[in-house]
N, CA, C and O atoms as CSV, one atom per row, in Angstrom:
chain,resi,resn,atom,element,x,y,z
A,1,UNK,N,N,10.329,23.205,-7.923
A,1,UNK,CA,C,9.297,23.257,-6.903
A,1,UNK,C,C,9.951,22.963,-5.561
A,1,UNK,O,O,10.871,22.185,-5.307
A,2,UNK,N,N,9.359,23.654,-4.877
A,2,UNK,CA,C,10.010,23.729,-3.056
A,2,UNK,C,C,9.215,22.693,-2.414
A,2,UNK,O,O,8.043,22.647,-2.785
A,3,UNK,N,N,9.523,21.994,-1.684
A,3,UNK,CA,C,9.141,21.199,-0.502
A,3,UNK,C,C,7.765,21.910,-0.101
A,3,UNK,O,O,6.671,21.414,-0.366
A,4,UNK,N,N,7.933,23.088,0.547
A,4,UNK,CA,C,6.835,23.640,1.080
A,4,UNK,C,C,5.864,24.510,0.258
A,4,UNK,O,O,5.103,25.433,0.546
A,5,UNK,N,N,6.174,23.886,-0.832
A,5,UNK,CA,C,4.713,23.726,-2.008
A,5,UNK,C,C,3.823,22.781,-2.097
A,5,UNK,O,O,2.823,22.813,-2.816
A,6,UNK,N,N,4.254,21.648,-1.154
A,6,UNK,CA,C,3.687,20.343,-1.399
A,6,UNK,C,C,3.720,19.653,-0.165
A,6,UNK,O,O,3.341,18.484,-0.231
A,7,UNK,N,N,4.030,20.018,0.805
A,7,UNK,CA,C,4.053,19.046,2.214
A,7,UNK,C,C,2.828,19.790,2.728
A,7,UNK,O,O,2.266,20.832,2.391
A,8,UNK,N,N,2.609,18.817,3.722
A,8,UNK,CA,C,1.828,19.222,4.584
A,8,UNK,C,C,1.836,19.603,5.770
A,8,UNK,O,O,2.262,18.802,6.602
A,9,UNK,N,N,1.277,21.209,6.309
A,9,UNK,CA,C,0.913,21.348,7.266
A,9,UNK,C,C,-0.050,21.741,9.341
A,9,UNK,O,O,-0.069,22.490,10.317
A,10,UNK,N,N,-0.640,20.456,8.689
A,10,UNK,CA,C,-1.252,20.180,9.683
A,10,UNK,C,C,-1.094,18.823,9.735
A,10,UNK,O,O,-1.845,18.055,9.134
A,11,UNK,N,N,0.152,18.347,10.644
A,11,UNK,CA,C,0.647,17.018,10.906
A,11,UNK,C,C,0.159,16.821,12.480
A,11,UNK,O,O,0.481,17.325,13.556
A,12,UNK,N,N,-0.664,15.951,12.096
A,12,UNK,CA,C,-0.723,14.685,13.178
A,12,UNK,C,C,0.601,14.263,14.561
A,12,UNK,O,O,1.591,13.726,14.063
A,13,UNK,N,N,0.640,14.345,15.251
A,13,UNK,CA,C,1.968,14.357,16.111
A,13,UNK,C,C,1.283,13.465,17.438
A,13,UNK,O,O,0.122,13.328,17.826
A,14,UNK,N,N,2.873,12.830,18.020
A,14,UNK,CA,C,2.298,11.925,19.051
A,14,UNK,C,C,3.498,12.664,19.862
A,14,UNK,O,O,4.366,13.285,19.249
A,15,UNK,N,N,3.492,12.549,21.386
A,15,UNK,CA,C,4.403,12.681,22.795
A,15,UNK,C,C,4.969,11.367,22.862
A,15,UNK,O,O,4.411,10.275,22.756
A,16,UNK,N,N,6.085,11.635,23.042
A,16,UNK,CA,C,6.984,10.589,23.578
A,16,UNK,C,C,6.311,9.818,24.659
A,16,UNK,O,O,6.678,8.649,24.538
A,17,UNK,N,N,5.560,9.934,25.579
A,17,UNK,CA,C,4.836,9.319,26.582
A,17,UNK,C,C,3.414,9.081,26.208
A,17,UNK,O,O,2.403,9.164,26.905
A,18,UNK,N,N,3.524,8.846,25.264
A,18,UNK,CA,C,1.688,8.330,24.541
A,18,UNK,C,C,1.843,7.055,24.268
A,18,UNK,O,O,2.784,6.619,23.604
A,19,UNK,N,N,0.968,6.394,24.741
A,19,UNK,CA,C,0.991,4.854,24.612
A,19,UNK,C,C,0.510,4.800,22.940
A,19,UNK,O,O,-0.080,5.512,22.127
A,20,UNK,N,N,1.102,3.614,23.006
A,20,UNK,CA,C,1.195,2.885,21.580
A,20,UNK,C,C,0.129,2.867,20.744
A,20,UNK,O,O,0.139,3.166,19.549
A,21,UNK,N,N,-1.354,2.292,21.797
A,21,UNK,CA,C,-2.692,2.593,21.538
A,21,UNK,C,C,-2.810,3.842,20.562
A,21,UNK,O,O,-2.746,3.841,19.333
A,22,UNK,N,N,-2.938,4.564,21.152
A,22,UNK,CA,C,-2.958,5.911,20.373
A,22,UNK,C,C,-2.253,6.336,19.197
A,22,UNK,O,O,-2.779,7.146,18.434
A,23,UNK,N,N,-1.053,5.841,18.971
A,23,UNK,CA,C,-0.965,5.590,17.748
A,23,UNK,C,C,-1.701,4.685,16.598
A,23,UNK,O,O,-2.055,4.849,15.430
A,24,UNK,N,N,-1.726,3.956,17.279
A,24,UNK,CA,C,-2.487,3.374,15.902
A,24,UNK,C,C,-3.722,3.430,15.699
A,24,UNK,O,O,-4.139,2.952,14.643
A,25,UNK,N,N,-4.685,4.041,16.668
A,25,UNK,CA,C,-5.682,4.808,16.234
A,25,UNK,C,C,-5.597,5.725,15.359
A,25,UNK,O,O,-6.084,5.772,14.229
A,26,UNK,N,N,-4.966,6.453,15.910
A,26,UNK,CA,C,-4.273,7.883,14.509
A,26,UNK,C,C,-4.241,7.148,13.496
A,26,UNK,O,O,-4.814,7.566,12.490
A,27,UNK,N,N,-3.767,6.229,13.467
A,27,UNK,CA,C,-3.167,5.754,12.297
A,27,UNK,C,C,-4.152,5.249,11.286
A,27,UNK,O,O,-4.346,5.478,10.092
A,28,UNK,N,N,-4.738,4.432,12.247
A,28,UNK,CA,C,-6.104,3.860,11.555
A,28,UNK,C,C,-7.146,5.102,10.933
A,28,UNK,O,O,-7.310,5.457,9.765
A,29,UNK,N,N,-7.679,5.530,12.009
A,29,UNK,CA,C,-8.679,6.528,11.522
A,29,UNK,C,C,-8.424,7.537,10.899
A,29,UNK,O,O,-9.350,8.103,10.318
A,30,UNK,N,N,-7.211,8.020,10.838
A,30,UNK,CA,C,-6.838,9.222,9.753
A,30,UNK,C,C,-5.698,8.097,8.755
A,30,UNK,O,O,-4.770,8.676,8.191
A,31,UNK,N,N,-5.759,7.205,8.650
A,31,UNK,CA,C,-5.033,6.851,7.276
A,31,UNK,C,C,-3.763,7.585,6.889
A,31,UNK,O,O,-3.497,8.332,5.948
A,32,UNK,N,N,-2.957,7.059,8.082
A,32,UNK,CA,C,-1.862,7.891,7.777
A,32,UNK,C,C,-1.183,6.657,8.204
A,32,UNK,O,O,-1.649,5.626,8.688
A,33,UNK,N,N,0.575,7.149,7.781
A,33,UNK,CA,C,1.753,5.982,7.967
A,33,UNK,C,C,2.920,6.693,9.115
A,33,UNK,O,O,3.804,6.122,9.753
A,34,UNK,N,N,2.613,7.851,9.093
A,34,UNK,CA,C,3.831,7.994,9.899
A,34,UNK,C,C,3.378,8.824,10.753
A,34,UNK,O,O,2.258,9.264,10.496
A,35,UNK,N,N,4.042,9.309,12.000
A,35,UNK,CA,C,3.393,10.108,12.939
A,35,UNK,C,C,4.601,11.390,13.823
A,35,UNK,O,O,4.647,11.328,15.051
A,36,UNK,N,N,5.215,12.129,13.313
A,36,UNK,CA,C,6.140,12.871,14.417
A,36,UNK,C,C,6.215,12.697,15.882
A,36,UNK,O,O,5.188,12.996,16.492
A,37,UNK,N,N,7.185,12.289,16.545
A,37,UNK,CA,C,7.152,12.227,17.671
A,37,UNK,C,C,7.493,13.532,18.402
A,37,UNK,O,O,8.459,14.066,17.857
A,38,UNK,N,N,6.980,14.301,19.564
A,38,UNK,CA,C,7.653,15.421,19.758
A,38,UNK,C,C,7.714,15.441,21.701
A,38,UNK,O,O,6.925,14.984,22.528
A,39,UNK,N,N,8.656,15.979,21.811
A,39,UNK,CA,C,9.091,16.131,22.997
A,39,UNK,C,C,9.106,17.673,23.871
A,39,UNK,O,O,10.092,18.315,24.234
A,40,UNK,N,N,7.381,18.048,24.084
A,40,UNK,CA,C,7.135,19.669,24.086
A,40,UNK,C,C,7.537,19.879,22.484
A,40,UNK,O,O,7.356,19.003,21.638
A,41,UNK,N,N,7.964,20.853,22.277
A,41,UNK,CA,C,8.185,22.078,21.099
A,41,UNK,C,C,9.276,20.997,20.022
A,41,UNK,O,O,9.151,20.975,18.798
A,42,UNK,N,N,9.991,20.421,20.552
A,42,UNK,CA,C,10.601,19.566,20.094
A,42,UNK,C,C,10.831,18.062,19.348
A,42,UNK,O,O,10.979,17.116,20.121
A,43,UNK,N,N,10.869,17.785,17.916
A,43,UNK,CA,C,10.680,16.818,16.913
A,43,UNK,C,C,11.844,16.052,17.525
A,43,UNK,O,O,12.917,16.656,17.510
A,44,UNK,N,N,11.832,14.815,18.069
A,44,UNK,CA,C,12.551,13.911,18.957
A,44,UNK,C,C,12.538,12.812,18.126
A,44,UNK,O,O,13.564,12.184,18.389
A,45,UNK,N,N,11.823,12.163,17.130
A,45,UNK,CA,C,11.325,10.963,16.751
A,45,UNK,C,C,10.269,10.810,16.055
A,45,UNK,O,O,9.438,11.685,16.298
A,46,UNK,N,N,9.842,9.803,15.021
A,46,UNK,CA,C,9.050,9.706,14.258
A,46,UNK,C,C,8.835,7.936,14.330
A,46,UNK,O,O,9.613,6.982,14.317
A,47,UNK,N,N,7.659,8.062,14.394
A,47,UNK,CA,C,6.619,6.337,14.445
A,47,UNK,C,C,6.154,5.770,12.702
A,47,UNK,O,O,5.521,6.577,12.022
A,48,UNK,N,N,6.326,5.100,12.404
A,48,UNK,CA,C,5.534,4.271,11.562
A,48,UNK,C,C,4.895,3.181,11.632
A,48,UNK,O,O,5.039,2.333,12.514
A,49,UNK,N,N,3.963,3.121,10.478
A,49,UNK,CA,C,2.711,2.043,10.559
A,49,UNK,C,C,3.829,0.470,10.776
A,49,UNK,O,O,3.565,-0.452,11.547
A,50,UNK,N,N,5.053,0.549,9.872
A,50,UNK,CA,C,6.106,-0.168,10.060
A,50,UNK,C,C,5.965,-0.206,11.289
A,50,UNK,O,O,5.007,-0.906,11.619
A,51,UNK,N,N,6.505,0.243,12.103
A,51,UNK,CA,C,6.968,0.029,13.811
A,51,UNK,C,C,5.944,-0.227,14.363
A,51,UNK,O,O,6.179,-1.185,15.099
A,52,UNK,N,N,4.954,0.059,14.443
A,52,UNK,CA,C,4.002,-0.073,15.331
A,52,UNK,C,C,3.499,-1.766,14.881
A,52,UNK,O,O,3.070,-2.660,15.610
A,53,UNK,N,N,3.714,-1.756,13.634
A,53,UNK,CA,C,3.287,-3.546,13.254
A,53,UNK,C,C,4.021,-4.128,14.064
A,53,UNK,O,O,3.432,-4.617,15.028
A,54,UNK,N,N,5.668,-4.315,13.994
A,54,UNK,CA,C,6.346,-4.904,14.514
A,54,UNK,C,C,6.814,-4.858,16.031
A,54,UNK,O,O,7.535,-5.591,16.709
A,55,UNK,N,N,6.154,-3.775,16.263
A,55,UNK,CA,C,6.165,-3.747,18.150
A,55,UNK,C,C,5.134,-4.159,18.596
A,55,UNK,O,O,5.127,-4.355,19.811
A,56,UNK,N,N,3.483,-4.543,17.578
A,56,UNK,CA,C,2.331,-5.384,18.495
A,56,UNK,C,C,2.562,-6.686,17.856
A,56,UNK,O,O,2.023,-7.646,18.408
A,57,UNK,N,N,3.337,-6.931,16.681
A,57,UNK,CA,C,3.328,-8.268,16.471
A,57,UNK,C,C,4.537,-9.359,17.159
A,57,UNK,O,O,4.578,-10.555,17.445
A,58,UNK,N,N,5.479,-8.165,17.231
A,58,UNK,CA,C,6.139,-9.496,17.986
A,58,UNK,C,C,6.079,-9.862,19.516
A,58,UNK,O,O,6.836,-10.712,19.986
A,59,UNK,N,N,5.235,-9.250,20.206
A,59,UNK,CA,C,4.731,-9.615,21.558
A,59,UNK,C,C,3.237,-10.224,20.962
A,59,UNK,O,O,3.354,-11.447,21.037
A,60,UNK,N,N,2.261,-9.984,20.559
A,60,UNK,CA,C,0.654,-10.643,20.599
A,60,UNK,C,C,0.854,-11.602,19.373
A,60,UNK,O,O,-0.054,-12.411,19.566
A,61,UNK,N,N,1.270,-11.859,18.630
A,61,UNK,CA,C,1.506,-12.401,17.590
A,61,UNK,C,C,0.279,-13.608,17.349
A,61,UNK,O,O,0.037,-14.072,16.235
A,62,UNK,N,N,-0.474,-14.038,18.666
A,62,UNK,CA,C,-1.687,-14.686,18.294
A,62,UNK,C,C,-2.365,-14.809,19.115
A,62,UNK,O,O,-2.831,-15.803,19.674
A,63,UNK,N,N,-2.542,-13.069,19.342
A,63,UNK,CA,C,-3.657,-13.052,20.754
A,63,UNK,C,C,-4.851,-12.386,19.995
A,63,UNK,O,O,-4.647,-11.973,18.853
A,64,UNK,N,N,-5.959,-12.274,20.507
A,64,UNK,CA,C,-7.080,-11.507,19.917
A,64,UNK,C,C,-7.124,-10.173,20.050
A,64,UNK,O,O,-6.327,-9.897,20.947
A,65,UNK,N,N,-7.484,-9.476,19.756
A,65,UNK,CA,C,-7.682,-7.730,19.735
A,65,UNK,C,C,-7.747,-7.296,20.987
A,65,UNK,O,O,-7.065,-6.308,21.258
A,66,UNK,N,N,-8.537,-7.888,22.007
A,66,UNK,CA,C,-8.106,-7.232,23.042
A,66,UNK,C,C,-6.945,-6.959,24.070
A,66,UNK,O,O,-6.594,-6.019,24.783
A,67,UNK,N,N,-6.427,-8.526,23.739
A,67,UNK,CA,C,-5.023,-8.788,24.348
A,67,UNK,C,C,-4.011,-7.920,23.659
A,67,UNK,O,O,-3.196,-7.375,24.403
A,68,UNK,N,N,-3.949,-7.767,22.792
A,68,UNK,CA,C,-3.502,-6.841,21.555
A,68,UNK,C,C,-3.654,-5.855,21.954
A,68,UNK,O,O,-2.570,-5.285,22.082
A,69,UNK,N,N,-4.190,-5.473,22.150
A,69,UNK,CA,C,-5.045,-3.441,22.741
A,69,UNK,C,C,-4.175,-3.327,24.319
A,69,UNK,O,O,-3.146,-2.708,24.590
A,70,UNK,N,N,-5.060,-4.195,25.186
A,70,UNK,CA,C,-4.443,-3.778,26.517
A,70,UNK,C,C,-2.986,-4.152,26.477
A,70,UNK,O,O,-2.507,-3.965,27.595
A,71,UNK,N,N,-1.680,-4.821,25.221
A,71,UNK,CA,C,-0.706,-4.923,25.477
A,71,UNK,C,C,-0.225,-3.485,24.876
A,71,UNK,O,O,0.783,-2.930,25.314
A,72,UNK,N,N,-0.965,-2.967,23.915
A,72,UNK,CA,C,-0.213,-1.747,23.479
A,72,UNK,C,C,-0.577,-0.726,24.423
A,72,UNK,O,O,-0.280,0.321,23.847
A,73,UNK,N,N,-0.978,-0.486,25.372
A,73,UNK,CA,C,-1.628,0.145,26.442
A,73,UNK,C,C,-0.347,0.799,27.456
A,73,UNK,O,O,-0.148,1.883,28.004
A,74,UNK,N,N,0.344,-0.449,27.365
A,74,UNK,CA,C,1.855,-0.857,28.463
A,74,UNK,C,C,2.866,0.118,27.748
A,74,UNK,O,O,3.834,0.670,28.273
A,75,UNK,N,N,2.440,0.216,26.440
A,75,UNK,CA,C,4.019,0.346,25.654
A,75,UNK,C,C,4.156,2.110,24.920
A,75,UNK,O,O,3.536,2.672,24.018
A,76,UNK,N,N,5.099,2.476,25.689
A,76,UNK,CA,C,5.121,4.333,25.491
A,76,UNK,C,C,5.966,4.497,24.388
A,76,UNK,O,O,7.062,3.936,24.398
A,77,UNK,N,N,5.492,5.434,23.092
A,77,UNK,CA,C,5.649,5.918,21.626
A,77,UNK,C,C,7.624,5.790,21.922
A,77,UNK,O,O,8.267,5.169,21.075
A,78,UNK,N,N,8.187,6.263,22.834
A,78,UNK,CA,C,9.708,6.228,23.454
A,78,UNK,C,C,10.182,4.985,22.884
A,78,UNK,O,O,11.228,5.100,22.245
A,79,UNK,N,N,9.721,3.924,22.945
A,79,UNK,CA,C,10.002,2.668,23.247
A,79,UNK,C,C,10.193,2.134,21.788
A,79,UNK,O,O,11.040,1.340,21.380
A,80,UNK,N,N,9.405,2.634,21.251
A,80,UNK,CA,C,9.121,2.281,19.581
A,80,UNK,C,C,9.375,3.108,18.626
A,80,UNK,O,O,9.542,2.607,17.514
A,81,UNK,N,N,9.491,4.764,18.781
A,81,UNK,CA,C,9.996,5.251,17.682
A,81,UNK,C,C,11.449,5.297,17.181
A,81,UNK,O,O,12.375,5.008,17.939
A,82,UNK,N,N,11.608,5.587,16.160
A,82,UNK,CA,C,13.052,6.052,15.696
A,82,UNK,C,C,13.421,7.130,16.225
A,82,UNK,O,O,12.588,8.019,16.047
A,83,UNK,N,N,14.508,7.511,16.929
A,83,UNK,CA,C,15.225,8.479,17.353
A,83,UNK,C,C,15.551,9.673,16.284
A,83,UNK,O,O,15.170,9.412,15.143
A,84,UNK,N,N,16.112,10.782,16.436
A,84,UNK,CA,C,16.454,11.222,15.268
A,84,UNK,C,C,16.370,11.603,14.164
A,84,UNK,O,O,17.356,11.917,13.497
A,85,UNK,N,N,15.131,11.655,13.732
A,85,UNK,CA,C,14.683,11.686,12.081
A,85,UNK,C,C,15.461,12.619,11.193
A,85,UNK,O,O,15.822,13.742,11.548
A,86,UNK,N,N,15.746,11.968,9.762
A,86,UNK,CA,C,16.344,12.719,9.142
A,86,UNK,C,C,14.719,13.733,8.842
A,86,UNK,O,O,13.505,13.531,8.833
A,87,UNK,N,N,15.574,14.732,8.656
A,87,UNK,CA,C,14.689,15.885,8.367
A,87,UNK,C,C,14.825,16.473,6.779
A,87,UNK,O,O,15.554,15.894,5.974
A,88,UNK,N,N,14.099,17.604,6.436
A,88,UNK,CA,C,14.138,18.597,5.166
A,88,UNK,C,C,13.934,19.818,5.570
A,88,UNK,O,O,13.078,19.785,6.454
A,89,UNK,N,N,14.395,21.184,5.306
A,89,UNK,CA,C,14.267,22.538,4.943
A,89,UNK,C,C,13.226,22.742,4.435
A,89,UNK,O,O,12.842,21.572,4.407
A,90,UNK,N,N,12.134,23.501,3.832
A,90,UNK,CA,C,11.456,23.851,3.667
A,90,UNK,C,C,11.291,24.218,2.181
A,90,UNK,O,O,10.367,24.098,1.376
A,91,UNK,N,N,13.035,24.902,2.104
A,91,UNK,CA,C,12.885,25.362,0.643
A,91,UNK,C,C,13.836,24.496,0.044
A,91,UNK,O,O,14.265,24.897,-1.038
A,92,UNK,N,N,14.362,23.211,0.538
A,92,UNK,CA,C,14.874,22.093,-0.457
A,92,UNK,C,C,13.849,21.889,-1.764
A,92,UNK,O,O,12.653,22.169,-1.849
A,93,UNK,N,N,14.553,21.431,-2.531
A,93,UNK,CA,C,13.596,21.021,-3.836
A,93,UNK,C,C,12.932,19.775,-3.301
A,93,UNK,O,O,13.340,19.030,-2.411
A,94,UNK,N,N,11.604,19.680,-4.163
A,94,UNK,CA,C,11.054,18.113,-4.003
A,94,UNK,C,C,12.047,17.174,-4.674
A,94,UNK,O,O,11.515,16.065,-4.731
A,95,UNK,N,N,13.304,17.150,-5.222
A,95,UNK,CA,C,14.082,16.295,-6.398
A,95,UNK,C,C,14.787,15.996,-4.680
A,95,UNK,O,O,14.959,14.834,-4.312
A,96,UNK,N,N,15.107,17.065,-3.846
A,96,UNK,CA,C,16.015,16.627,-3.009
A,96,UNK,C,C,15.312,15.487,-1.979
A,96,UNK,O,O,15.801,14.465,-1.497
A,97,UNK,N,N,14.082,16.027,-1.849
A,97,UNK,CA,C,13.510,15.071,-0.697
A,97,UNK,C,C,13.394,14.059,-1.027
A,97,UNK,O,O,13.588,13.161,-0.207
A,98,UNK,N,N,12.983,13.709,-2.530
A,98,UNK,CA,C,12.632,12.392,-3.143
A,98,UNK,C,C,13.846,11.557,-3.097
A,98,UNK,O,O,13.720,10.333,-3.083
A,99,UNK,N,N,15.171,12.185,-3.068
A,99,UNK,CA,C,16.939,11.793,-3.188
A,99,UNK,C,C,16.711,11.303,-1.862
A,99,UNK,O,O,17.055,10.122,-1.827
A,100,UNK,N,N,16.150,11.820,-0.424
A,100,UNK,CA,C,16.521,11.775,0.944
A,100,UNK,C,C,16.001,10.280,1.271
A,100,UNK,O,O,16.467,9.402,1.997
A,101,UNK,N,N,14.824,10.336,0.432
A,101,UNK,CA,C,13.755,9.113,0.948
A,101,UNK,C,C,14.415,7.716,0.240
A,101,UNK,O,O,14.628,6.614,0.747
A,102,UNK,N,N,14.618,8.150,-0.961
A,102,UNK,CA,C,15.468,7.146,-1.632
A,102,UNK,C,C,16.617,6.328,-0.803
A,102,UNK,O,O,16.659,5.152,-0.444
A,103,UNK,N,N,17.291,7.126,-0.684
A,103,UNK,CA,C,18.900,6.706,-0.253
A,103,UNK,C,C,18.691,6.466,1.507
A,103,UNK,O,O,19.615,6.106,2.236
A,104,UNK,N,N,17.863,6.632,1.788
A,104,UNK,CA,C,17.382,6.409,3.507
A,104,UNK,C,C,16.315,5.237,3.639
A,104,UNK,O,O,15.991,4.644,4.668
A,105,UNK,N,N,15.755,5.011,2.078
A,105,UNK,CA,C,14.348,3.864,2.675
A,105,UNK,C,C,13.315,4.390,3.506
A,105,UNK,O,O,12.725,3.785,4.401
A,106,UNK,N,N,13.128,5.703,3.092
A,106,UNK,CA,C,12.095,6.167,4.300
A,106,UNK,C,C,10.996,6.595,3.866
A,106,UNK,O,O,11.059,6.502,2.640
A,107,UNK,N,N,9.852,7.085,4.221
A,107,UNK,CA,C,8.440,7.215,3.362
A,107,UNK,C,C,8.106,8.492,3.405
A,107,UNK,O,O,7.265,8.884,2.595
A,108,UNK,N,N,8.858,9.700,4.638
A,108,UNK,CA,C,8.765,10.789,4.728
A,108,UNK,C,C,9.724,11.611,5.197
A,108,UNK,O,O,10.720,11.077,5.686
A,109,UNK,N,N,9.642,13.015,5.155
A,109,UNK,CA,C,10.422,13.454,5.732
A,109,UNK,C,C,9.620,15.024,6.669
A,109,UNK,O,O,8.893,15.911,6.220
A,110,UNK,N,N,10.152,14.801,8.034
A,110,UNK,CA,C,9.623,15.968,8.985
A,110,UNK,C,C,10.465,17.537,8.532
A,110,UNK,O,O,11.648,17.758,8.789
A,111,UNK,N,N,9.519,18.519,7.803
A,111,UNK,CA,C,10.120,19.502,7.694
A,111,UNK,C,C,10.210,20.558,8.878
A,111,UNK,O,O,9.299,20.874,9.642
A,112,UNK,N,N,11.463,21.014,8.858
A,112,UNK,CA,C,12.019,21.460,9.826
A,112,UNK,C,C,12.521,22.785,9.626
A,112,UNK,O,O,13.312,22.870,8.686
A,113,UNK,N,N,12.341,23.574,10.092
A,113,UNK,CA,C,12.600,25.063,9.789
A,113,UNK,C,C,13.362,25.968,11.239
A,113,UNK,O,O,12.684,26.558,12.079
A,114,UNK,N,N,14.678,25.901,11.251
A,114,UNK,CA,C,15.237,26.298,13.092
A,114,UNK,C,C,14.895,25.334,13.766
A,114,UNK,O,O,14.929,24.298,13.101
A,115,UNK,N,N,14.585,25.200,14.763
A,115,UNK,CA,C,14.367,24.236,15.715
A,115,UNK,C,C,13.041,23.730,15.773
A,115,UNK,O,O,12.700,22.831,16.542
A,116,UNK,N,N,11.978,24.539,14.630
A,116,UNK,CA,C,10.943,23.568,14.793
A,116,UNK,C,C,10.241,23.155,13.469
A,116,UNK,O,O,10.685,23.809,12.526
A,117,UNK,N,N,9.447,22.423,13.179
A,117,UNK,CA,C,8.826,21.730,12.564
A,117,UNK,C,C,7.803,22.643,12.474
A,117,UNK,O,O,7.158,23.338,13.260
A,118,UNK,N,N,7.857,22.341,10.687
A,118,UNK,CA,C,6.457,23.190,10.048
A,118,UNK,C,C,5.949,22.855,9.124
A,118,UNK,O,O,5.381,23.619,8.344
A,119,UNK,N,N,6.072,21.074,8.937
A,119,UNK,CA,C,5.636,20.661,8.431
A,119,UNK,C,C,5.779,18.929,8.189
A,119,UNK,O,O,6.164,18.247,9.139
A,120,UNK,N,N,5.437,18.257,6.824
A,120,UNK,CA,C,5.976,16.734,6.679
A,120,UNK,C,C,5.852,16.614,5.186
A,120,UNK,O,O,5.058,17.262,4.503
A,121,UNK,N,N,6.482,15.961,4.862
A,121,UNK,CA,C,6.125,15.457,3.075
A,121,UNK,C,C,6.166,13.961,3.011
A,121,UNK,O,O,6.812,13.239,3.770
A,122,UNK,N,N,5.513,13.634,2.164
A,122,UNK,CA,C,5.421,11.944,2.369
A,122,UNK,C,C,5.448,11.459,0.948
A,122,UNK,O,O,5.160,12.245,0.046
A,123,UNK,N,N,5.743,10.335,0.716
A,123,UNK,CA,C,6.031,9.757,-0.711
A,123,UNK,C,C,4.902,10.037,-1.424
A,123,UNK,O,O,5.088,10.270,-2.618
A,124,UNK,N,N,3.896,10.073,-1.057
A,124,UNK,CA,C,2.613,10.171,-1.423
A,124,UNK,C,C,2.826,11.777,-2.184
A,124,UNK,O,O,2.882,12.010,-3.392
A,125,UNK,N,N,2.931,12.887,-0.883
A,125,UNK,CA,C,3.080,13.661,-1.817
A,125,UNK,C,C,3.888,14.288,-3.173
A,125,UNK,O,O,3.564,15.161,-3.978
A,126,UNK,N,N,4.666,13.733,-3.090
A,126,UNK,CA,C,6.244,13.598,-4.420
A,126,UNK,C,C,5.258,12.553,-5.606
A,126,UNK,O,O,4.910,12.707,-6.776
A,127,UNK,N,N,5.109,11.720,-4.815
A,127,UNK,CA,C,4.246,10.747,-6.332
A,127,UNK,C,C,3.167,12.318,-6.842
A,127,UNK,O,O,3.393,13.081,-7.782
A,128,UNK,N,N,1.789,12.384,-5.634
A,128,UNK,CA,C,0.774,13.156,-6.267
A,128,UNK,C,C,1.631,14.423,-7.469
A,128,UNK,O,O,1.447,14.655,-8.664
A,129,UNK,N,N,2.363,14.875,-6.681
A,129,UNK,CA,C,3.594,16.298,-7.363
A,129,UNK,C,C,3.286,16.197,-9.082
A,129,UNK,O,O,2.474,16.646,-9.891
A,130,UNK,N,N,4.450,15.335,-9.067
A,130,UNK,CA,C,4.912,14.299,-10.354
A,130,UNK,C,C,3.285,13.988,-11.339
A,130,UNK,O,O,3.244,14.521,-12.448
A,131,UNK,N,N,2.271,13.305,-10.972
A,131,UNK,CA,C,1.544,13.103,-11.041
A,131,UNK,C,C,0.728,14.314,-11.902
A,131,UNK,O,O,0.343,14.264,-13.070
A,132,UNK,N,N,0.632,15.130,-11.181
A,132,UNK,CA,C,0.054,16.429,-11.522
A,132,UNK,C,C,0.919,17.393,-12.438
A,132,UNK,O,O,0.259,18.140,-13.160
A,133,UNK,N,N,1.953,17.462,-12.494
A,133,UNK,CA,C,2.944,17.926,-13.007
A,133,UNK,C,C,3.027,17.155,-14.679
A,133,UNK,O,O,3.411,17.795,-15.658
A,134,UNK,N,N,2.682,16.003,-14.733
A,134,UNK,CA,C,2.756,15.518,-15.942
A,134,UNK,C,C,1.840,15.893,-16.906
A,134,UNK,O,O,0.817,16.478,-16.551
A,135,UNK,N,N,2.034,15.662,-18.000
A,135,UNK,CA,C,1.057,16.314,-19.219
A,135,UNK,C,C,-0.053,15.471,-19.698
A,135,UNK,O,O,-0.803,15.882,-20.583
């Protein structure tokens, strides 16, 4: 089975100049963990529910929600994502992506096809795969 049997695409994406806020709305209300960062046409970086914990917790760490809110307000997706994301092909196997996430510690991977993105797969979907795949 190919990657792009099982990823998804219609991914959620944030701008490098989107405050922090906005991520974790996304995050919250669509129940998601990770978010592509893109720079115009371009996959620059990727956010997680990870990062975004640890970029409002270690500044508010025991302020109330609003102090919390208007501090993530200050703070642009740049500042907090990972640079770089390892990526996947499209027509890699799911055995490979599941190898990528493994050996990287990572929860997804931004599929990438030429220079752009056409998609994401997430642990979630490799578990569901497997899942369904079993007898």
């Amino acid at each position: 089975m190919k990657v792009r049997d099982i990823m998804a695409t219609e991914v959620a994406t944030l701008r490098v100049d989107d405050e922090l806020s906005l991520a974790e709305d996304i995050m919250h209300l669509g129940r998601i963990r990770h978010l592509p960062v893109m720079d115009g046409d371009r996959l620059v970086g990727i956010i997680s529910e990870r990062d975004l914990f640890k970029a409002s917790l270690a500044s508010v760490i025991d302020y109330d929600y609003q102090i919390k809110r208007d501090y993530m307000k200050t703070v642009v997706i740049k500042e907090v994502m990972k640079s770089d994301p390892i990526t996947i092909h499209p027509d890699a196997t799911v055995k490979e992506a599941a190898q990528l996430m493994l050996q990287h510690k990572i929860g997804c991977l931004p599929v990438v096809e030429g220079d752009r993105m056409v998609g994401l797969i997430t642990e979630t979907d490799i578990l569901r795969h497997f899942v369904d795949q079993s007898p």
